[in-house]
C-alpha positions in Angstrom: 0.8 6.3 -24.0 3.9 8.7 -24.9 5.7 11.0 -21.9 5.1 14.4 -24.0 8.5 16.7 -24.0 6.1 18.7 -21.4 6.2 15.2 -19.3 9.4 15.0 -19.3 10.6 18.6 -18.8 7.9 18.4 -15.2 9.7 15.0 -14.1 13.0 16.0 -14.7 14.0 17.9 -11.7 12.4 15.6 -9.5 13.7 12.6 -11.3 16.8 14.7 -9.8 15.7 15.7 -6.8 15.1 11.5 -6.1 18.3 10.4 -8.0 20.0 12.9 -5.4 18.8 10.9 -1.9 21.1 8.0 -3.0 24.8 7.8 -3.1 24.5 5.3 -6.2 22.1 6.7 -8.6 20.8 2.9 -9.2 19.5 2.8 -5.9 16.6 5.5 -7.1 14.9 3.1 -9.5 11.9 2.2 -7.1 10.6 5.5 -6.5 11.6 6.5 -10.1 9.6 4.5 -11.3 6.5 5.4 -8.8 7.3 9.4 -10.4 6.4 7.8 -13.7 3.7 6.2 -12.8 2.3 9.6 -11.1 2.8 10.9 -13.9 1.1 7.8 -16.6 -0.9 6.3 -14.0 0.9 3.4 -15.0 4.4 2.4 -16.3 4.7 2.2 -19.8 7.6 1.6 -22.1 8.4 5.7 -22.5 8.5 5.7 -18.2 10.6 2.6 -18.9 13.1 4.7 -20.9 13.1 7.6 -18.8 13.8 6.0 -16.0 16.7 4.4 -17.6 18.1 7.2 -19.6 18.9 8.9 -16.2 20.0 6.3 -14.2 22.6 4.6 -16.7 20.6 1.1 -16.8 19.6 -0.7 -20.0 15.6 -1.0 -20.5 15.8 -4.9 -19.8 16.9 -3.9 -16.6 14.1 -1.4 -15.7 11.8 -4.2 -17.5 12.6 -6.6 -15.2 11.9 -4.9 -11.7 8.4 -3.5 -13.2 7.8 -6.8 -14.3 8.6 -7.5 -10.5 6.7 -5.9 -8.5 3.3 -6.0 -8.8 2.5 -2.1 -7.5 4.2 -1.1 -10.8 1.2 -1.5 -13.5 1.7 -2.1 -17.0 -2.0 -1.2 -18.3 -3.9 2.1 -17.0 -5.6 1.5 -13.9 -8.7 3.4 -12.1 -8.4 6.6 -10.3 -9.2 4.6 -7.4 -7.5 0.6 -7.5 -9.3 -1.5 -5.4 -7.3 -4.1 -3.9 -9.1 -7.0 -2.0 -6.6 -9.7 0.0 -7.0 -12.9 -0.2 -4.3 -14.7 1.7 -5.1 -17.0 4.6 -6.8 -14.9 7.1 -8.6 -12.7 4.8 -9.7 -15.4 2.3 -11.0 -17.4 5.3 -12.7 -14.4 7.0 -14.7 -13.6 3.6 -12.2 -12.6 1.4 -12.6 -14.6 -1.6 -16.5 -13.7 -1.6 -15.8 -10.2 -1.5 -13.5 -10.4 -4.6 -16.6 -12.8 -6.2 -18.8 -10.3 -5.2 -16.8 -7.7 -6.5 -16.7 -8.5 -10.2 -20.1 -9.6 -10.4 -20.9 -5.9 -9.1 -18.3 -4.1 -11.2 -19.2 -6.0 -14.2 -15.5 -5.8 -15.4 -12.3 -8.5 -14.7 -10.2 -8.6 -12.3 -6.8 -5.9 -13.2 -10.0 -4.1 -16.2 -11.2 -1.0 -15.3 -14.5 0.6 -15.2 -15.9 2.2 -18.3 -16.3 5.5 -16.3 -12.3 5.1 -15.7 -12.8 5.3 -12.0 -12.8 1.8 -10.4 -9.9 -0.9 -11.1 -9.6 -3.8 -8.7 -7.0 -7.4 -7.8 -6.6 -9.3 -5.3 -3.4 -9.0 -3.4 -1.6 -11.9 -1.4 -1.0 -9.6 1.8 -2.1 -6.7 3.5 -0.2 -6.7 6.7 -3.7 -6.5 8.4 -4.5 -9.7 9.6 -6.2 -7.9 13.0 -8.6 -6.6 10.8 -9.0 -9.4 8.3 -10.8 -9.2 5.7 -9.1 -5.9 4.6 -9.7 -3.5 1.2 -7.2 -1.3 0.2 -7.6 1.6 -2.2 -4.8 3.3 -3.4 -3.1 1.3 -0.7 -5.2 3.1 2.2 -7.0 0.6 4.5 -10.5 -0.4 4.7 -10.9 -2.9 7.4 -13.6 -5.7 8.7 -15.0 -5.3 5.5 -17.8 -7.4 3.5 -19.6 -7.6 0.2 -22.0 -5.5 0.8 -19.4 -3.0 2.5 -17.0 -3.3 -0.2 -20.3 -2.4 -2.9 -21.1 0.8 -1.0 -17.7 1.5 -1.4 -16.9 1.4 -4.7 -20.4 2.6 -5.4 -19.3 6.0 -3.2 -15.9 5.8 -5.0 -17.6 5.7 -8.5 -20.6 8.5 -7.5 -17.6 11.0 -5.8 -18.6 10.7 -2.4 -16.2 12.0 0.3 -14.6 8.4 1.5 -12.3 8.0 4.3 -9.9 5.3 5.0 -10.7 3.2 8.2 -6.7 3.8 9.3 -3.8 5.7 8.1 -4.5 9.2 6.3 -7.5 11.6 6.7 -8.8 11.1 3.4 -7.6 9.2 -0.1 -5.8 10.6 -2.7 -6.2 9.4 -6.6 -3.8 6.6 -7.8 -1.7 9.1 -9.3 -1.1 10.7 -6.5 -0.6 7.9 -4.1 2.4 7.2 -6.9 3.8 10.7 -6.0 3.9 9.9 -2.3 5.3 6.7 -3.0 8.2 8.8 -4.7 9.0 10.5 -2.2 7.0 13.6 -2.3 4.5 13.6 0.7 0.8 15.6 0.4 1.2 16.2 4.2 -1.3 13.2 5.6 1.2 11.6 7.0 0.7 12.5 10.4 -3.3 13.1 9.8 -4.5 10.0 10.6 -4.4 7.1 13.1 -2.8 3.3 12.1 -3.2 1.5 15.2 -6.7 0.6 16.6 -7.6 -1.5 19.4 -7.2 -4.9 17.4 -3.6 -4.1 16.7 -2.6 -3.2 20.2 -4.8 -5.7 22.0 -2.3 -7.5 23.1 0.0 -4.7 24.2 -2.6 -4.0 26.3 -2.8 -7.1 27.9 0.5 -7.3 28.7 0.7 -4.0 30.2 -2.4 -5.4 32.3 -0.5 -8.6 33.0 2.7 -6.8 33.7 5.0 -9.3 30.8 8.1 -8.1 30.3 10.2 -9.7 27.4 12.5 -12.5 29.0 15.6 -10.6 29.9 14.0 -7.5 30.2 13.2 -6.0 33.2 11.1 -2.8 31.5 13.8 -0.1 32.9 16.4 -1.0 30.8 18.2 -3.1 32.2 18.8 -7.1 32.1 16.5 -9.3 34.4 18.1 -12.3 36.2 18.0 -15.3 33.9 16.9 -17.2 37.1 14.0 -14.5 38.0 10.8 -16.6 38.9 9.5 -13.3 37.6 11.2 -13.3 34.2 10.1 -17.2 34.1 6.5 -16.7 34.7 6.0 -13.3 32.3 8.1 -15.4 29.9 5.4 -18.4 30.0 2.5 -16.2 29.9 3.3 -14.4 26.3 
């Protein structure tokens, strides 16, 4: 795929507008190349060489950070990229069955995309999300506690245009192209829509609030506890 002189004239000012928020221009790469990605839906070797035209670097440079990190893509994806972890927790709570699952019901590979363009899925090493384990993402939204069967309805909803809505985070999902413009730098306002912390996450602030532990040292008012506090000893055995 080509960036079109109409492509490039759109991204321009906001290739600025990003370039701009850093006092070395180099420093903009990342969320450059998430503004050509919003733009391609992936990062191909035209986003490659816009992105290094404006910011002084050679191609092999740009090459080698999408080549890097693995939310850049170097092949279209679906409008909605399934992501399904398989680290540890996940993997032992059910995640490598759901992934199994997943391309048997999908009928396509894992990083291949669904002949209706709207499904893409991989497994990813981490979510952060352990408390909710296993975990989906799509479009980097999360879908928690999930299953086969869970993860099937929701593709299935995802393929069919159903109205689907993230377990935690933002109201509602966005396309990948758009979660690329957020990613940028340029917000669609969801930000403060949603919920991230449910009861698993904070169960053990809660407990601790129940308990009364304090960190060692730390008295809860600001100020230092006595190193010697029976207090501080017992609260500090207890975490």
């Amino acid at each position: 795929m080509a960036l079109t002189d109409e492509a490039r004239a759109r991204l321009a000012p906001q290739a600025a507008e990003i370039i701009g928020r850093y006092p070395r221009a180099r420093s903009a790469l990342l969320p450059l190349l998430h503004l050509v990605q919003s733009e391609e839906g992936y990062v191909s070797q035209d986003g490659i060489a816009f992105c290094a035209e404006r910011l002084g670097l050679t191609e092999a440079d740009v090459t080698g950070v999408v080549s890097f990190y693995t939310m850049y893509k170097r092949k279209p994806v679906g409008e909605y990229h399934v992501g399904v972890c398989t680290n540890s927790l996940c993997a032992v709570m059910g995640g490598d069955a759901i992934l199994a699952d997943l391309k048997e019901h999908l009928g396509v590979a894992i990083d291949d995309v669904t002949p209706d363009g709207k499904v893409s899925y991989e497994h990813v090493e981490c979510n952060a999300a352990c408390d909710y384990a296993p975990v989906v993402m799509v479009n980097w939204e999360f879908f928690d506690n999930m299953t086969p069967a869970k993860t099937r309805d929701l593709v299935d909803d995802l393929r069919s245009g159903a109205d689907v809505k993230p377990t935690r985070g933002a109201p509602g999902l966005c396309t990948w192209k758009q979660a690329s413009k957020i990613l940028a730098g340029f917000n669609d306002g969801q930000a403060t829509g949603g919920h991230t912390a449910g009861a698993a996450t904070l169960a053990g602030l809660r407990i601790a609030k129940e308990q009364g532990w304090t960190p060692d040292g730390y008295s809860g008012n600001g100020a230092n506890a006595s190193a010697a506090s029976p207090e501080a000893d017992t609260a500090g055995g207890q975490q």
